[in-house]
ROLUM-286409 format. One record per residue (C-alpha): x, y, z. Coordinates in steps of 0.001 Angstrom, whole numbers, plus 524288, in hexadecimal, padded with zeros to 5 digits. Example, Ala and Ser with C-alpha at 12.3 -4.5 7.8 and 13.67 -1.06 7.14 Angstrom:
BEGIN
8300C7EE6C81E78;835667FBDC81BE4;
! end
This chain:
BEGIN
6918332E2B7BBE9;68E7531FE87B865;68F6F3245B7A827;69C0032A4D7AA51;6A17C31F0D7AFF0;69BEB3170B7A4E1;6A10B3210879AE3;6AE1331E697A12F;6ADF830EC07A219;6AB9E30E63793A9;6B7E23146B78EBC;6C068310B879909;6BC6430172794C0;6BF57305E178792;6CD4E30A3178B27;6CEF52FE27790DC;6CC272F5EE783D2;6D30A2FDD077D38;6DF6B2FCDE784C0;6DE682EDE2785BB;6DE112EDB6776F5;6E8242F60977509;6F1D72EDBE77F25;6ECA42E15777699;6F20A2E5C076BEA;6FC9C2EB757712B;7003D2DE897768B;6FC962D6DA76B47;7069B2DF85762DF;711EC2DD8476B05;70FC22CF5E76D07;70E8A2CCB975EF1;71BC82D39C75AF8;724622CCFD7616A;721A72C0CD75780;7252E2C75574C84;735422C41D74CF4;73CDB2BE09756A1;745F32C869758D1;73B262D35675AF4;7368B2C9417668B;744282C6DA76A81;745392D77276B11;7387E2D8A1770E7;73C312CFD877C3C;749282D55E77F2F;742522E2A077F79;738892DBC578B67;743F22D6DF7911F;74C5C2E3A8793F7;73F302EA55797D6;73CDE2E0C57A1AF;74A172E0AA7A604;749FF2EF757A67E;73D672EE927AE05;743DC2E4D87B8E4;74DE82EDF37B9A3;7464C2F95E7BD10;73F242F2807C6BB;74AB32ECA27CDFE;74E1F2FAD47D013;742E6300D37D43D;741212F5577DE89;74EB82F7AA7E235;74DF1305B17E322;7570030A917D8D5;74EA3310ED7D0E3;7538A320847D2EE;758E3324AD7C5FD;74DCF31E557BF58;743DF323D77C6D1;74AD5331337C6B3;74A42332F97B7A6;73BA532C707B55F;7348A335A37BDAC;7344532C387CB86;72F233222C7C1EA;73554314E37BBC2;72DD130E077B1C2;731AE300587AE01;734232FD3C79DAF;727232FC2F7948D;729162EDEA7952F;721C22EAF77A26B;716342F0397A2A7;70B972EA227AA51;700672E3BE7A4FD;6F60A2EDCD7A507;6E8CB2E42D7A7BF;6EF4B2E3767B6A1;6E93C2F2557B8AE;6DDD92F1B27B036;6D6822F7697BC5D;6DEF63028E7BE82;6DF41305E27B0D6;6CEEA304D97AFF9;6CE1430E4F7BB20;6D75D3173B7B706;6D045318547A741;6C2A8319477AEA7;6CABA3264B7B67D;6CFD632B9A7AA03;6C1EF32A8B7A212;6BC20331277AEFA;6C68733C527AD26;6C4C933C3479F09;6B4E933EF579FD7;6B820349447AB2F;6C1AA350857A164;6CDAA359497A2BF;6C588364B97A80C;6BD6C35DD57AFC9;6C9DE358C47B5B6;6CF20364EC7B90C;6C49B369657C012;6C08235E717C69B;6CF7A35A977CE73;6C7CC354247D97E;6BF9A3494A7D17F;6CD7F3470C7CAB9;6D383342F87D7BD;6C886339377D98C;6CA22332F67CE83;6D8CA331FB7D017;6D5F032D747DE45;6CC903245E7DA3B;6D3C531CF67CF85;6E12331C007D897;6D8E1314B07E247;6D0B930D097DB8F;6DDA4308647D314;6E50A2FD497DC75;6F3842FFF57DE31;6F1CA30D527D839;6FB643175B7DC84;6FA11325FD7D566;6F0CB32A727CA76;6F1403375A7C394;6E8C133E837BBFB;6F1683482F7B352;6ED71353917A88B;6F759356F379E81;6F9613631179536;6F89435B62786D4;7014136630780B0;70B153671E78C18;70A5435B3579339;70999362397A01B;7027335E4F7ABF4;6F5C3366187AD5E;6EF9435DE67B9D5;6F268351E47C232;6ECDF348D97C972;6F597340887D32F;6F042337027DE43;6F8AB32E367E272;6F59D323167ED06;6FF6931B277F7DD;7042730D5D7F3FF;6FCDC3036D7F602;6F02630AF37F27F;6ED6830F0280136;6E79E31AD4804A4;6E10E325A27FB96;6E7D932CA87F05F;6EDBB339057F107;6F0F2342F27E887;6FE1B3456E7E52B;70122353C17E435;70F3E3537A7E23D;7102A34D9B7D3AD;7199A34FE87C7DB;70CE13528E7C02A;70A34360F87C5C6;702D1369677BC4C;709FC36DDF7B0B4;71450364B87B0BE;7181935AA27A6E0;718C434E797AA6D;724A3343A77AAB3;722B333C7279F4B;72AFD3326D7A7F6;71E8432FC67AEC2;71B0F321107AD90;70A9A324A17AD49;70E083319C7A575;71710328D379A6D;70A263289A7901B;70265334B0795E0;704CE33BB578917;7046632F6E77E01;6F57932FE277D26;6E9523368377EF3;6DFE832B0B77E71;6D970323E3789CA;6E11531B2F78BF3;6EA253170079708;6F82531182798A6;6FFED309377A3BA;70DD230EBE7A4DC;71837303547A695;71C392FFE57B542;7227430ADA7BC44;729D730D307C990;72715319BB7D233;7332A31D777D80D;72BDA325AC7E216;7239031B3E7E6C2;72A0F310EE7E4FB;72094308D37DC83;71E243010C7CF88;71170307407C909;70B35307377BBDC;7022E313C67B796;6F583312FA7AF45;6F38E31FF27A81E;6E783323557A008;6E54B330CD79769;6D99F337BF79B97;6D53933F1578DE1;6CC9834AD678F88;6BFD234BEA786AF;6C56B3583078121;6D42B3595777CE6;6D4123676377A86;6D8E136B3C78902;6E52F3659E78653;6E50735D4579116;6E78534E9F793AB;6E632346B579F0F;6EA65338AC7A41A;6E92D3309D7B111;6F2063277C7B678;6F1CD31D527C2F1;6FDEB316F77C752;6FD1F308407CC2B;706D83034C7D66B;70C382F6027D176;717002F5567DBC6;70FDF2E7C57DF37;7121C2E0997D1B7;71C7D2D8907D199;728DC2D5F77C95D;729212C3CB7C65F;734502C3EB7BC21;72FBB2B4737BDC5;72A2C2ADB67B0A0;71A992AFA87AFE3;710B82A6F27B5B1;7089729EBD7ADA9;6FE102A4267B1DA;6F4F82AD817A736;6F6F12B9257A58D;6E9E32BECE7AE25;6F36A2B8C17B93C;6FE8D2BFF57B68E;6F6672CCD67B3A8;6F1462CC217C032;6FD012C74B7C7F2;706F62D3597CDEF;712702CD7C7C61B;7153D2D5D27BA50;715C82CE457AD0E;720672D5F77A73E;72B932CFDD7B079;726A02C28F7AE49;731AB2B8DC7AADF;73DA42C2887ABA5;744B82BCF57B5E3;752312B8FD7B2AA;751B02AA337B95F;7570429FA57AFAC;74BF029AC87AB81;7523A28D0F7A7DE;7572F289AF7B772;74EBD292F07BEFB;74266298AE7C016;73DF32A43E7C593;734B92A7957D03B;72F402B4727D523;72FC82BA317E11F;725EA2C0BF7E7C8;728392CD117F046;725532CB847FDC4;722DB2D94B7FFB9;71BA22E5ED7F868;7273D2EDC07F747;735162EBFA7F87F;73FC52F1D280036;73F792FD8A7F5E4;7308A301307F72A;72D652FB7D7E8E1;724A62EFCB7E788;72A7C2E2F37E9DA;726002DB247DEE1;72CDD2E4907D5DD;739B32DEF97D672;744642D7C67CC3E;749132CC977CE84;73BAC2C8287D856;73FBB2B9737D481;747DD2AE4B7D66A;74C872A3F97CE2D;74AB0297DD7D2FF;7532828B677CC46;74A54283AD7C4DE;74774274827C7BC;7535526C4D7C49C;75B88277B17C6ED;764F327C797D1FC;76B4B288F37D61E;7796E28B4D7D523;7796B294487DFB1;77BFB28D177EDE2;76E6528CE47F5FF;7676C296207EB72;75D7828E4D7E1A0;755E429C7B7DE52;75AC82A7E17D9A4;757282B7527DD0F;7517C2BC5D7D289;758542C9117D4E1;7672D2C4507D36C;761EC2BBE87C836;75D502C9C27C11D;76ADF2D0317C55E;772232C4617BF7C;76B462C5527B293;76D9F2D4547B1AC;77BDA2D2607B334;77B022C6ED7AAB3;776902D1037A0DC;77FB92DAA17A3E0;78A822D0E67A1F5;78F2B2D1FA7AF63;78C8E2C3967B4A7;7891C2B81B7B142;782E02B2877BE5E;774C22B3277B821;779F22A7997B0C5;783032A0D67B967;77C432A4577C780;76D4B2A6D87C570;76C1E297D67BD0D;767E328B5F7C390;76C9327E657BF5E;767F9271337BAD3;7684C2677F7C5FF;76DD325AB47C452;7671024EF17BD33;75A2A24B4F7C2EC;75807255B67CD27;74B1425BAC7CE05;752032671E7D709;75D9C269207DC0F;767012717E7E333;775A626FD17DD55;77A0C266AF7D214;77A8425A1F7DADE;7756624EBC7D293;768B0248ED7D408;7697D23C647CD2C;77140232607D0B0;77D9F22E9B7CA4D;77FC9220BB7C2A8;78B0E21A017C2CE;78B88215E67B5F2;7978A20E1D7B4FE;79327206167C313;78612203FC7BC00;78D741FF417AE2F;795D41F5C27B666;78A491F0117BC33;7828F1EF737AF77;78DA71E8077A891;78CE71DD597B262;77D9A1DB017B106;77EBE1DA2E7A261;78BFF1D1097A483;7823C1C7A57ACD9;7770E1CAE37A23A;7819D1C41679835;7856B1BBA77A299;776CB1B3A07A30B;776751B5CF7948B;784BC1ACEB79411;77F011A3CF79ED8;7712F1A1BD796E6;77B3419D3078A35;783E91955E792BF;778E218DD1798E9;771A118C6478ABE;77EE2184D8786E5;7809A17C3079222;77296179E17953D;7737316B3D79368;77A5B1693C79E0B;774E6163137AB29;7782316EF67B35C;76FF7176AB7AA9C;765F216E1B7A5C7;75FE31697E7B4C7;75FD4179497B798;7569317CF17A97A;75DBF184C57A1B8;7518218BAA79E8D;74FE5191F67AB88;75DD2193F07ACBE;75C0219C6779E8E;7510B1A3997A55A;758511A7A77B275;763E51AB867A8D5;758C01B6277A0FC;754CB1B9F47AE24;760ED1BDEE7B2FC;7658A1C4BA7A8AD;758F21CDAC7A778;75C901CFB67B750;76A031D3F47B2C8;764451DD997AAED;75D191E6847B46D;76BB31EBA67B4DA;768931F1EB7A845;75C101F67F7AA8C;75EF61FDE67B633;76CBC203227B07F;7697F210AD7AAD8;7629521B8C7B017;7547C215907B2E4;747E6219197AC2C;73D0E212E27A871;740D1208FD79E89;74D70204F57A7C9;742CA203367B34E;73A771F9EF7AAAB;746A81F1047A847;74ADC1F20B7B4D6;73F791EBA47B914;73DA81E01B7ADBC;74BE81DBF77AF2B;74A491DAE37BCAB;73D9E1D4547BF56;73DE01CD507B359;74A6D1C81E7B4F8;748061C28E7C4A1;73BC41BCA57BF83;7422D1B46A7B5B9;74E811AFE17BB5A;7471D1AECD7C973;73BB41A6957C5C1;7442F19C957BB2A;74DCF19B777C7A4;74067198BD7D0D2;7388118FA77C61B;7446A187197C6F0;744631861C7D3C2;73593184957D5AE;739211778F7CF1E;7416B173187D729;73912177647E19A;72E7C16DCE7DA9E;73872162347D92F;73D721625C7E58E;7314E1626D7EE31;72979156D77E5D9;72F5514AC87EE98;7296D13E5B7E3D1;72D0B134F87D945;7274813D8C7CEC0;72FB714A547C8AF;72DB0157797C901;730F615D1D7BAE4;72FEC16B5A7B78B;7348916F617AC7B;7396217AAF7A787;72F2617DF979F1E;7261017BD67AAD9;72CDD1853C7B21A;72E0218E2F7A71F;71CDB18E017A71A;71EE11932F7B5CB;7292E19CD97B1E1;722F61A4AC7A681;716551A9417AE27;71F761ACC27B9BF;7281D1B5FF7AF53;71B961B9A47A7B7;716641BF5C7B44D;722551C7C37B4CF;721FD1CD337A86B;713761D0A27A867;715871D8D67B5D2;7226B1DEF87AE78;71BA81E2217A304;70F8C1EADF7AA95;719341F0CB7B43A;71FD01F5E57A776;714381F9B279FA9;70B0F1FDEF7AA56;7150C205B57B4B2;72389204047AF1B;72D2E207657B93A;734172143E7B936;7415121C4C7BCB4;73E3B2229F7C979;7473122C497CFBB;74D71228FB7DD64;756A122D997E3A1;7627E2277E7EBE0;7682822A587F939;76E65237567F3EC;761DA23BC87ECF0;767DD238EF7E031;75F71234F07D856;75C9922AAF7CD67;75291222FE7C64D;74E07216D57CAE9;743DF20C9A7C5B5;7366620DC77CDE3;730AA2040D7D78B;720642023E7D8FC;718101F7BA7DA9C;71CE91F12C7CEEA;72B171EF507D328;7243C1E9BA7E088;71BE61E1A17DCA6;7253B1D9E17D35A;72D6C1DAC57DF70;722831D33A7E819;720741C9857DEE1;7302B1C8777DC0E;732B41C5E57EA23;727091BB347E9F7;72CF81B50D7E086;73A5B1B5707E7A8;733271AF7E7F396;72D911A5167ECC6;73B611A1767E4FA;7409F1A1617F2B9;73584196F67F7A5;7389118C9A7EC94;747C818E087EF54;7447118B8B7FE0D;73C8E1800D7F7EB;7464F179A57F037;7529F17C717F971;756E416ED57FD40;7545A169E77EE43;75E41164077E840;76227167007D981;76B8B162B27CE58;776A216E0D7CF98;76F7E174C27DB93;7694417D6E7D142;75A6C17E8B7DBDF;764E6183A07E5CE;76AF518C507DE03;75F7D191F17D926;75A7B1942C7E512;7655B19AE57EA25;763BF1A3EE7DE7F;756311A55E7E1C8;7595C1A9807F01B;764001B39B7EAA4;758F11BAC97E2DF;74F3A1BBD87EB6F;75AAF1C22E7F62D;7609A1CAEA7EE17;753541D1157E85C;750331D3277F868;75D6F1D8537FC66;75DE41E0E37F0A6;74F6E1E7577F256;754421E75B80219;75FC81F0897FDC1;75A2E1F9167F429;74D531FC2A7FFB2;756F51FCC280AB2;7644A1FDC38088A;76587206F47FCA9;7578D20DD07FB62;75DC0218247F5DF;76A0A213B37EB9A;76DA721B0F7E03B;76BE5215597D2B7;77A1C20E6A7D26A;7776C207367DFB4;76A43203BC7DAF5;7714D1FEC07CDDE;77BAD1F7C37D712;770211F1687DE9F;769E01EACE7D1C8;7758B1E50C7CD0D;7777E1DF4B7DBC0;768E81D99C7DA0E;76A8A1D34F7CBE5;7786F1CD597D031;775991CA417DB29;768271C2787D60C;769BC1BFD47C880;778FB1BC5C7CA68;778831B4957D4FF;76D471AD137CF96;7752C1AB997C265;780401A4A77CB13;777CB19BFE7D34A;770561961F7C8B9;7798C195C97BBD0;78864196BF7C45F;7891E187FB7C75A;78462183217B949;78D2C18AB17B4D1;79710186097BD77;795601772F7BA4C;793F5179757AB3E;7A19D17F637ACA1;7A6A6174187B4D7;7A24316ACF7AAB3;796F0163D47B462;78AFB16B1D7AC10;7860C15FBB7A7D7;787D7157A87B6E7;77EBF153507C132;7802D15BCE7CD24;78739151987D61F;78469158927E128;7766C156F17DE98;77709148EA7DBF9;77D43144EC7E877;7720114BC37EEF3;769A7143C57E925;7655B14C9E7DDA4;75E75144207D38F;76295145EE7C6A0;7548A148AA7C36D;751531547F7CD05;755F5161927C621;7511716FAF7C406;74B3316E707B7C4;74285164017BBB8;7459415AE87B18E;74F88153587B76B;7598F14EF67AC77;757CB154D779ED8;7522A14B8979478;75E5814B3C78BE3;765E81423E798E4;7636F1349279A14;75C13131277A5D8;761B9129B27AF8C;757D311D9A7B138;75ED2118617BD45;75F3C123A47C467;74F87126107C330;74D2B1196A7C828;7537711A457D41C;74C9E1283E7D56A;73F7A120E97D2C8;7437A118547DDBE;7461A122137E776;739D7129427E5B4;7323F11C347E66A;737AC11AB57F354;7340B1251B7F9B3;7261B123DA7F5B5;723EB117B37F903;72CB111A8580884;721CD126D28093B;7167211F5180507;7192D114A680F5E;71D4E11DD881AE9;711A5126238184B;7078711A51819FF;70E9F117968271E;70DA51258382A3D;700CA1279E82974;6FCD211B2282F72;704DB11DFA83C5B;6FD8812AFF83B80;6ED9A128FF83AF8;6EFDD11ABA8414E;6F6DA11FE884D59;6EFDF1129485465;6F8AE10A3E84BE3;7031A105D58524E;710CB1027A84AC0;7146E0F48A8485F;721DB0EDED84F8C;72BD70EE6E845C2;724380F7C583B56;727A8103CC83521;725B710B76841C1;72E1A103F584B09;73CE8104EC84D96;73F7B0F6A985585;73AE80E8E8851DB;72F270E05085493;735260DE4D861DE;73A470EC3786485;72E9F0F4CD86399;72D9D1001486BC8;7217B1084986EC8;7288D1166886C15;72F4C1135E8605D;723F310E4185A98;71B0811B1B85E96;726001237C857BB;724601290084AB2;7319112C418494E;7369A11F1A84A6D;72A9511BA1840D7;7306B1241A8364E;73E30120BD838BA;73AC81105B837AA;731CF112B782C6C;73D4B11B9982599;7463110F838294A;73EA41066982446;73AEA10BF0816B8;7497010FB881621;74B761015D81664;742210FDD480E75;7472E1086880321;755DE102C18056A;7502A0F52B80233;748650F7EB7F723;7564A0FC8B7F344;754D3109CB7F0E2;76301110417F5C4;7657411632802E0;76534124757FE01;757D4121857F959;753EC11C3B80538;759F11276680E2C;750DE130A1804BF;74484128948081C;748F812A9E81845;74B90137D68172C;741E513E2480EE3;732C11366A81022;7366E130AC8206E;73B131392C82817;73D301360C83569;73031139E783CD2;725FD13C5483393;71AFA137B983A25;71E9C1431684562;7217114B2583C70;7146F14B0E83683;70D3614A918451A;715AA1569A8471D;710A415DEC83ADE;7048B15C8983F00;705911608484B53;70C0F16E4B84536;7010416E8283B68;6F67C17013845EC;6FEAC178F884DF9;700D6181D984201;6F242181D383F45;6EFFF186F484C00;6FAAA1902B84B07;6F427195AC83F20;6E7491970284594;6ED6319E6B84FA6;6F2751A803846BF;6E6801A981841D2;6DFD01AD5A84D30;6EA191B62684F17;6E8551BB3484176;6D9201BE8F84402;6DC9D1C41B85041;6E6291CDBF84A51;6DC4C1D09783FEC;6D0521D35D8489B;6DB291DC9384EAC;6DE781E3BB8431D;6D0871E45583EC4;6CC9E1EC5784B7A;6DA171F3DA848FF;6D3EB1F85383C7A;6C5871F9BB84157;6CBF52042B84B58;6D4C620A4883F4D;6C81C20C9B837EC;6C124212298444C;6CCBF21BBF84681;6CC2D220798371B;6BE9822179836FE;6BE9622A69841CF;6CB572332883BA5;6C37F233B582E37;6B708239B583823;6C180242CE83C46;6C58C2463E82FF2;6B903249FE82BAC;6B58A250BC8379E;6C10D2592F8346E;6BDA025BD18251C;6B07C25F148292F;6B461269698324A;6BF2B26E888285B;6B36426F7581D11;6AE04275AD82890;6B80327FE282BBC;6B9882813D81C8C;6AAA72861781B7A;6AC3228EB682719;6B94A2953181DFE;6B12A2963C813A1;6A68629D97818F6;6B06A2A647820C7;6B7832A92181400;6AAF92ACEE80BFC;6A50A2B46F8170D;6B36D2BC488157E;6B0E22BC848071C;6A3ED2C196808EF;6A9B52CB3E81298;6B4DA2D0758088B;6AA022CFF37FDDD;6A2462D9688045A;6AD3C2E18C808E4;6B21B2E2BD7F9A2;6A37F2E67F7F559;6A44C2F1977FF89;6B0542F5EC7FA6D;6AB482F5107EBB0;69F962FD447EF7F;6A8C6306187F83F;6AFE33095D7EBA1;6A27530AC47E167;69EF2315ED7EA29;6AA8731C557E82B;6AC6A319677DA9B;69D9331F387DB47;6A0E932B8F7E10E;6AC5F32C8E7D814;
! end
């Protein structure tokens, strides 16, 4: 028994090669003539095309039921075109078993077949169960001169391959018939006698309602001379394949071999390929309402728009697949065109990702709002350019001269690069638009901002030095502090740009409209930080230098400039975090030109508006009169050099300055020795009729004498004297009262000591306090910790008894293993002996 089955193995593996070969050439042929001309390959195709559509057709009406002529004139059978056929490795196990039957039949012979009807049913039995999905097999004999029927075999077994086989008595295939050549497994019975078998094409049973495919082999007898010939055939139920007209997977090809989607219908659905894509789907169910399987169905799709596309349809973005295959077909026919017209998404608007009408996504500019705007920046962009020249040509007069045309030049360069963030931030933004949005902005504040605040740091330094000697800074001194403040700037400009260069992101504003807009990291707030330190410190030395007085009221002025910056910067970062979060581009556009007026303008008019004002009124080249009946000196101005070389200088008029500053020394000298000797001698009484008394020899009084504020008030009256004799004038004098005595110094300074030692203790206090609140928020933490450390024990408490539960999963899951293991070894041995006994 063992040799016969050997004898049998060895051929049957021999068929096998040989029909592998045979379907790689096969292949290899038809794949390699379609690149010999274009239009043979154009033909080819077409041909493909109208099978497949022939194919769909044929299904759609067998799952529909409307199959009845067909099936009435092909003997119950329907069998779809040549073109789909199924690839034949899927059933490489039915097609094994069935060979292995036919070389058993084949070594039995025809006579031995005759006679021995009962081991023929075995077999037959045997290979219909052992074949999955197998439905009928038949064993038939034919006359080879008259084709007739001389016996047949016919066991047939229930769907779903429950139950035994039984054997069909009731056939078309009675002896001495001939049968249909109709017959899908009968359609190559005759073609050959070699050992070889054949898969018929996909075929539909109109008596049971199902998709099959047959595998027939020849069964050649030893000896020919009977006249005889045999063949078997089993028929395979592939009602459960399914019909994806859906483009292939990527996946190989061992994938799709194995998969229940048949290759053939791959990528013919009729979705518009260039706004929609298709997707399959699925039947939920076996069968359908008709009895035939589910999954062979036209039209099982959908087509879905694509991204960036919408529907035109009103709440419908996908499309049935089945109306999509109906429009086509009359598209074909020439009866409609709403395959074109209905079944097609369209683009969405500008800038949308998805969408579900042709609403726009971007937001709109207003280009001639924008222009308008634009004009006037680069009008005040020619405007400094005019002012620069105009202040080049007068620049030898006073009112220019005491303000340093040089750092009047350099506020000019810096407003004008300010104008031009206008520009930069005109067109759509990207990149490059970003990176001069940022230098004109940034660069431009630093450079007007800190030649505004160097001139008034020197003022700030001539005003609070109270002695005979002058405080000259020059401009080239102030142009040393100026250059590493500017360098600074460009360095941290130049590696934001070359390290992380800001970028177009897209926001979108309170209607979801979207638009680009330059981005904001640490970079943007960290110049910010140090921007607004800067501000704060600008805003210190104008507090500083408030009550100074200047030639022209320029320190004022510039202060007041100073102050406008530093608000509208606030108020504008205030609206664009609070009040409009959310603008569109034009508002945002609106906003910056607010900002740059508002700062660069205004500061233009403060600074340059009464120079200009005077050179026009002919009094450029006048002392500020104002300023001189103030008391002004001709030598106190904003460039620190007093009057310029070329002027003579006014001999007189120093003198009398020399004088006044002479005086006061020597009045502060001479109260200060009395000062301190009232102070550490307090046993020292004062003299009748001295500095400290306010009768005569004869009129002293106890009180006054003890007071310090009549001290200060006879000493003050006395040096006043004393100045008015020497003959300095009475303004001069009135200067020496009011600014080195004032009335009650000596409790004045009692009293500033006294607030000195209760600030100290004040301080101390708060420090005690300050310890106290840090002991408290050191326990604070010391409990935080405790509470963590004991979630974290938790924590692992819980992953331990998850690992836990995990292992106890794992063993439950290979102890079922073990259990199916066993079971399928039982079932394996189950089917040996009966192979055995076969």
């Amino acid at each position: 028994m063992g040799k016969s089955w050997l004898w049998a193995l060895f051929p049957a593996t021999m068929t096998t090669m040989t029909m592998m070969a045979y379907v790689t050439v096969t292949t290899a042929t038809s794949t390699s003539v379609p690149s010999l001309s274009t239009t043979t390959s154009s033909e080819i195709f077409d041909t493909k095309r109208a099978g497949i559509e022939e194919a769909l057709d044929v299904i759609e009406a067998a799952s529909t039921g409307s199959l009845g002529e067909d099936c009435a004139t092909t003997a119950g059978f329907k069998s779809l075109p040549a073109i789909v056929a199924l690839d034949p490795r899927r059933y490489d196990t039915a097609r094994q078993k069935a060979d292995m039957t036919a070389l058993m039949l084949q070594n039995l012979g025809t006579i031995g077949v005759s006679r021995h009807n009962v081991l023929l049913d075995v077999l037959a039995k045997s290979l219909l169960m052992s074949v999955n999905d197998a439905v009928e097999t038949r064993v038939i004999a034919l006359n080879t001169s008259t084709g007739a029927v001389i016996s047949a075999v016919w066991l047939e077994r229930s769907p779903g391959s429950v139950g035994e086989p039984f054997k069909v008595e009731s056939h078309g295939l009675q002896p001495g018939s001939i049968p249909d050549p109709n017959l899908p497994w009968f359609e190559n019975a005759g073609a050959t006698t070699e050992l070889r078998g054949w898969w018929t094409i996909p075929y539909f049973s109109c008596k049971s309602h199902r998709w099959l495919i047959s595998y027939s082999v020849n069964i050649r007898p030893p000896d020919a001379r009977h006249g005889i010939r045999e063949f078997l055939s089993v028929d395979i139920d592939i009602s459960g394949l399914e019909v994806n007209q859906c483009d292939a997977s990527s996946l190989n090809n061992e994938n799709e071999v194995l998969s229940n989607q048949i290759a053939s219908f791959k990528g013919t659905h009729k979705c518009h390929t260039d706004t929609t894509q298709c997707e399959y789907q699925s039947p939920n169910n076996r069968i359908n309402e008709n009895g035939v399987g589910a999954g062979w169905a036209k039209g099982a799709y959908v087509c879905k728009c694509r991204k960036g596309y919408y529907s035109t349809s009103q709440h419908q973005s996908v499309f049935d697949g089945i109306l999509v295959e109906a429009a086509w077909k009359e598209m074909q026919e020439n009866i409609s065109d709403a395959y074109v017209t209905v079944f097609r998404c369209l683009r969405c608007a500008p800038g949308c990702a998805k969408c579900k009408g042709p609403e726009p996504c971007l937001a709109t500019y207003n280009w001639p709002f924008r222009i308008s705007l634009l004009s006037f920046s680069i009008f005040c962009v020619f405007g400094t350019i005019i002012l620069v020249v105009y202040m080049y040509q007068h620049r030898k007069l006073k009112v220019f001269k005491v303000a340093s045309p040089i750092f009047l030049s350099i506020t000019l360069l810096g407003c004008a690069i300010m104008y031009l963030e206008m520009a930069a931030i005109f067109p759509v933004l990207d990149m490059y638009s970003c990176i001069a949005t940022k230098w004109t902005r940034h660069l431009g504040f630093c450079i007007s901002y800190t030649a505004l605040l160097m001139k008034t740091w020197r003022v700030s330094l001539t005003y609070r030095v109270k002695s005979a000697h002058k405080v000259k800074l020059t401009d080239k001194q102030l142009l040393q502090w100026m250059v590493p403040i500017l360098l600074v700037m460009l360095i941290y400009l130049g590696t934001w740009t070359l390290s992380a260069p800001p970028y177009a992101e897209v926001i979108a504003d309170n209607y979801g409209l979207k638009f680009y807009q330059c981005s904001f990291n640490w970079w943007d707030h960290s110049l910010a930080i140090g921007e607004i330190l800067f501000l704060a410190w600008g805003i210190k030395v104008c507090y500083n230098v408030r009550n100074a007085e200047s030639l022209f009221n320029e320190a004022r002025l510039i202060s007041y400039a100073i102050y406008n910056i530093a608000a509208v910067n606030i108020t504008m970062i205030a609206i664009h975090l609070f009040i409009f979060p959310h603008a569109g581009p034009d508002i945002k556009y609106l906003l910056g030109f607010l900002r740059t007026q508002l700062s660069t303008s205004v500061t233009i008019f403060l600074v340059f508006a009464p120079k200009v004002i005077r050179v026009l009124r002919g009094q450029g080249d006048q002392w500020d009169s104002r300023a001189r009946a103030r008391g002004v000196t001709a030598s106190f101005s904003l460039n620190g050099i007093g009057l310029v070389p070329e002027e003579a200088t006014d001999l007189h008029q120093e003198n009398e300055e020399l004088k006044e500053e002479i005086q006061k020394l020597a009045a502060q000298i001479e109260f200060m020795k009395i000062v301190h000797m009232e102070m550490y001698n307090r046993h020292i009484k004062p003299k009748a009729g001295g500095y400290f008394t306010t009768h005569g020899p004869g009129h002293s009084h106890p009180s006054s004498a003890q007071s310090p504020i009549a001290k200060s008030s006879t000493a003050s009256f006395i040096l006043k004297q004393t100045a008015v004799e020497r003959g300095a004038s009475a303004a001069a004098a009135a200067a020496v009262e009011d600014s080195t005595f004032p009335s009650g110094s000596l409790h004045r300074a009692r009293r500033m000591e006294i607030l000195r030692e209760r600030k100290a203790e004040r301080e101390r206090e708060r420090e005690k306090e300050r310890e106290k609140e840090r002991e408290k928020e050191k326990e604070k933490y010391k409990e935080k910790e405790k509470e963590r450390e004991k979630e974290r024990e938790k924590e692992k408490e819980e992953e331990a008894k998850g690992k836990e539960a995990e292992m106890e999963k794992g063993k439950n899951k290979e102890k079922q293993a073990e259990k199916e293991n066993e079971k399928q070894d039982r079932k394996q041995e189950g089917n040996v002996e009966t192979s055995g006994q076969v």
